[in-house]
N, C-alpha and C positions, 0 to 999 in steps of 0.2 A: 506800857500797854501791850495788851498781845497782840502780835505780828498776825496778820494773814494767811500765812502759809509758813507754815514750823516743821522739821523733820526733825522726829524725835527716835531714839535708837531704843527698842523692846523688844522683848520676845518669850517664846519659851521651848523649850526641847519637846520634841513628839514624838520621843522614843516611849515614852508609858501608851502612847495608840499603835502605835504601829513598829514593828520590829524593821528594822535596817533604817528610821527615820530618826533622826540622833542630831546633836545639838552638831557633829560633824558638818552636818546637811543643813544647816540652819538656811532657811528662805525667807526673804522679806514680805512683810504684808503692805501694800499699801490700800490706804482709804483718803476716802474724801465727802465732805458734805459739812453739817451745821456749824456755825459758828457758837451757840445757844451752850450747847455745851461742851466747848473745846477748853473749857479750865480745868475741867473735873478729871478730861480726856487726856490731859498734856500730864495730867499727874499720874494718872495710872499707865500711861505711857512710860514717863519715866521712871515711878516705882517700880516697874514688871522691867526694865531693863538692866536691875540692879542684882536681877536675878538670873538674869539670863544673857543672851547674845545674839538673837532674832530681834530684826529692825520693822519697825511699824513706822512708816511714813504717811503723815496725816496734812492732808489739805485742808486747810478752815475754810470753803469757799461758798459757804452756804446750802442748805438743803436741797434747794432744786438743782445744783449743779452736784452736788454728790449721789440724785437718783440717777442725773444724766449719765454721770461716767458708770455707776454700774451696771445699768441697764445697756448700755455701750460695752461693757467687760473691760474698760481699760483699768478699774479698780479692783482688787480684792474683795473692798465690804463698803458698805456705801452708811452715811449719817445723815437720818434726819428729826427736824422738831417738826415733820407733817406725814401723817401716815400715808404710803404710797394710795393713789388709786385706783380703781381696778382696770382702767385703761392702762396706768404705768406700770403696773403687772403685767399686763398682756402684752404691753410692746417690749420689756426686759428680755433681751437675747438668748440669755442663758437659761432658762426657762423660770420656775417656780422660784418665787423672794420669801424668807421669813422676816416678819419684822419683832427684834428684840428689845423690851424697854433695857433701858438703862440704868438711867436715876428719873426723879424727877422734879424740876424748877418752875418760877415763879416769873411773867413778863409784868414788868412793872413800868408804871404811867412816869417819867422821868421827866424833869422840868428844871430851867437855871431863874430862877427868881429870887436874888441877891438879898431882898428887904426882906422874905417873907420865913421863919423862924423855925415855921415848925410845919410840920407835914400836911399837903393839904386833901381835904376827904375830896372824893370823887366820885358820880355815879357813872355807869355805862352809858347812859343816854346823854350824857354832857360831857364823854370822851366821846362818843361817834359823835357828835355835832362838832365839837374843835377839830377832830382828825378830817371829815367832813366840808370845812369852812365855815360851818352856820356861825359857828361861836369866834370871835377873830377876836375877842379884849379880855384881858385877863380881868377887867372888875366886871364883865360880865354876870346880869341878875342871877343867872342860874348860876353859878359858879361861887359868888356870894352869899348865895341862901344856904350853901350845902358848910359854908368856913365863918360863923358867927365869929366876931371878934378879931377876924383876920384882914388888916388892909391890905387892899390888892392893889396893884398900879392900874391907872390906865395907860395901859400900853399894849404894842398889837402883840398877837398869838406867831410865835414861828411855830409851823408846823416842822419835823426831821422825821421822815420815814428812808424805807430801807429802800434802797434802787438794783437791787440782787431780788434771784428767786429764792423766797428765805421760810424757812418754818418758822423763825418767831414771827412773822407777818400772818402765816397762817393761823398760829395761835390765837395770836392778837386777835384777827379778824374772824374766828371763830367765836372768838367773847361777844366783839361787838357785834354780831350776826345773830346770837342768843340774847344779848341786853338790849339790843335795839333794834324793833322792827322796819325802821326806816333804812335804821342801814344794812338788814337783809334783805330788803327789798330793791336795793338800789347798787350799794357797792359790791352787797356777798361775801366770803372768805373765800380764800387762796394764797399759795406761795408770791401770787403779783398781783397788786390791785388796781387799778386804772385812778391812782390818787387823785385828788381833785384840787389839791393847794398841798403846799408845802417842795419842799428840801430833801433830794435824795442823796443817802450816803449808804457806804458797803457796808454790811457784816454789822453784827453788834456793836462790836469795835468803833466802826465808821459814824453810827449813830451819836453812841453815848459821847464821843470826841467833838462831834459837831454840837452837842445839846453844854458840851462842857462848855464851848467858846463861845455859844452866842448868850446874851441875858435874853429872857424872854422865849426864849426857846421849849419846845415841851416834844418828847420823842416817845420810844418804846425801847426796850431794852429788856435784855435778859438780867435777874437780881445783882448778879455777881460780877456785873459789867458795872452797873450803876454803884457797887458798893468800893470797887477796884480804883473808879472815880471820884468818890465820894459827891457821886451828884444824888439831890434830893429825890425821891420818888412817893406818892399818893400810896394815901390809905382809901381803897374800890369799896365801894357799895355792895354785899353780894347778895344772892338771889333770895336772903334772909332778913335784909335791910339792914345789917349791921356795915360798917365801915371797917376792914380789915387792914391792917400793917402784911405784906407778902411777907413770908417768915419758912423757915422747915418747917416750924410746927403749923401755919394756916395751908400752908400745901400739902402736908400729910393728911389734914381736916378735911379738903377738897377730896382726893384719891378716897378718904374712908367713905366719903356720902354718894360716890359714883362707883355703882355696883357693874362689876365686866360681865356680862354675859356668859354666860356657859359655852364649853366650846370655842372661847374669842381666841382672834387670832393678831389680838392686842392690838388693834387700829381701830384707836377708840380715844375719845373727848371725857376729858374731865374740869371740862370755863362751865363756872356758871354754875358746880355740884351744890346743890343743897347743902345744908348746917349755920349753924352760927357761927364756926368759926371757920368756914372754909375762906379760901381765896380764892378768887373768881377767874383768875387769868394763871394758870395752875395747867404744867402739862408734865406729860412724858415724854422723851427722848427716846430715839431709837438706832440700833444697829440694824443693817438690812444685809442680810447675808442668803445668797442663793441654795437652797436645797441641794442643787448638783454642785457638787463641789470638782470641778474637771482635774487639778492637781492634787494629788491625795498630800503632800506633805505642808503645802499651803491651808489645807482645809483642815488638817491638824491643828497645824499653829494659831490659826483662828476658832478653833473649837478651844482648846486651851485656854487661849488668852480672855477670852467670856468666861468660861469656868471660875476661872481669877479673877475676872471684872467680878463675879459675882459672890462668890466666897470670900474675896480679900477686899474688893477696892470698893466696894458698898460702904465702909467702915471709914474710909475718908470722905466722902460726900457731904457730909455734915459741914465740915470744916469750909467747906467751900460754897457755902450756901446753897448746896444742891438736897433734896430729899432724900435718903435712899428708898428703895421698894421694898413693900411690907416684906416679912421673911415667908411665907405662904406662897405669894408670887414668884418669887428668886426660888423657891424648891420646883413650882411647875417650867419655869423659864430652865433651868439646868437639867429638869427633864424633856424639855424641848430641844435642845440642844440634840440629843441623839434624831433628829427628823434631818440633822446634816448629812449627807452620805457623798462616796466619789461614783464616778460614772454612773449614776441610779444604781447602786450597788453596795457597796462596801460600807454599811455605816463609820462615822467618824467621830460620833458624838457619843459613844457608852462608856468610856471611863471616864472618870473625874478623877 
């Protein structure tokens, strides 16, 4: 399983930006924040080290602690699956944050139910009531009317949520905030939710490992955790009535039916898009990188290495259950890259 906190050696020369800045001067980056997509991260990590000799040290420690650290400046570039708010922008030190998509993944409804075959359908409003407490028996009516054919146990509901400040909690609880009015009304979305029942564990990781070992268990997880696992996960009801399998292809379905706004500055929700075949629990991922970049050779190496995330390492996302981003997007995000500059000064972002 993946470790927690991994340091992985990458890099790339930022002598094409800047004359005297040379693989010589090679400077480490460090980052930290989501767990949601630290699979896709540990590979492009590693592929971009195969090329180079500039070290990216990456902390899996979850979304809220990777805005902490770099709105604190103790990071290079910060990861999360919850786009900053605009209080966490205005408290970040270093001034002005861009947030970069990445890829984008699929939170799937995760459960150990040893007898039961085959995938079981699920609406939103009877995941907020389990995550919630309402629902506490797996042959619960409403649970049964949605799986004809399928015997369920009686037996109780463990709830596993995350006990970190986490973007796939955000996620998650963005869904259920948009499928069920009770539970925006009541619990809301956020990186922390004041859970009402259930089992907290760390990170992705922490989750799908706890939902591995108990029967009866039902969590949330990111796809590629639960596939890593081979733990079972639901096919969601989405805002079309169809029942979706989370999939690249139903998360690219989701991203095409959620139009970005003009102007966007990519901190934006796609739970819940419209289509028949989207998947309702469907987000982006992002890199948060500061506008002022106070080290110019650091701010190099980080403009490069997104260049590459996004020219090269878009192309293994697939493989790892992650979506990549339409090619339209990755052309404005690479020209957003040049809005990185050093001192308010110097852009650091014009060559590719």
């Amino acid at each position: 399983m993946i470790k927690t906190v991994r340091s992985i050696a990458v890099g790339l020369s930022a002598a094409a930006l800047f004359a005297g800045v040379g693989s010589a001067q090679s400077v480490d980056l460090t980052g930290a924040g989501a767990t949601f997509p630290y699979p896709i991260y540990s590979k492009w990590f590693s592929d971009y080290a195969t090329r180079t000799g500039v070290k990216i040290n990456y902390q899996s420690i979850g979304s809220g602690g990777g805005i902490r650290q770099l709105s604190e400046g103790t990071v290079d570039f910060g990861a999360s699956d919850s786009p900053m708010s605009d209080q966490e922008l205005a408290n970040a030190k270093g001034g002005a944050i861009l947030h970069f998509p990445t890829v984008m993944g699929a939170v799937v409804i995760t459960y150990n139910l040893p007898s039961v075959a085959r995938p079981l359908n699920l609406s939103g409003d009877a995941v907020a009531d389990i995550f919630s407490g309402k629902i506490t028996k797996w042959n619960d009516a409403r649970i049964v009317a949605q799986n004809r054919g399928v015997t369920l146990p009686n037996s109780d509901i463990l709830v596993v949520h995350r006990s970190d400040g986490s973007g796939t909690t955000y996620i998650f609880s963005d869904y259920l905030s948009s499928a069920s009015p009770s539970w925006s009304s009541s619990l809301g979305k956020g990186k922390e939710i004041k859970w009402p029942v259930g089992l907290g564990a760390k990170g992705n990781e922490g989750v799908a490992g706890q939902v591995k070992q108990t029967p009866g268990a039902i969590g949330y997880v990111e796809l590629a955790y639960a596939k890593q696992n081979a733990l079972a996960f639901a096919n969601l009801r989405n805002k079309d009535g169809r029942y979706v399998t989370p999939s690249i292809a139903s998360v690219t379905a989701a991203a095409a039916g959620a139009k970005l706004p003009k102007n966007t500055d990519y901190r934006v929700s796609i739970v819940n898009a419209p289509g028949k075949d989207s998947y309702p629990i469907s987000s982006f991922t992002w890199i948060l990188a500061y506008v002022n970049q106070t080290d110019r050779a650091k701010g190099a190496k980080l403009v490069n290495f997104l260049r590459w995330a996004y020219r090269d390492g878009e192309k293994s996302a697939s493989a790892l259950d992650y979506a990549p981003l339409p090619a339209p997007m990755v052309a404005a995000l690479q020209n957003r890259l040049k809005m990185i500059k050093v001192n308010d000064n110097t852009n650091v972002g014009s060559a590719r």
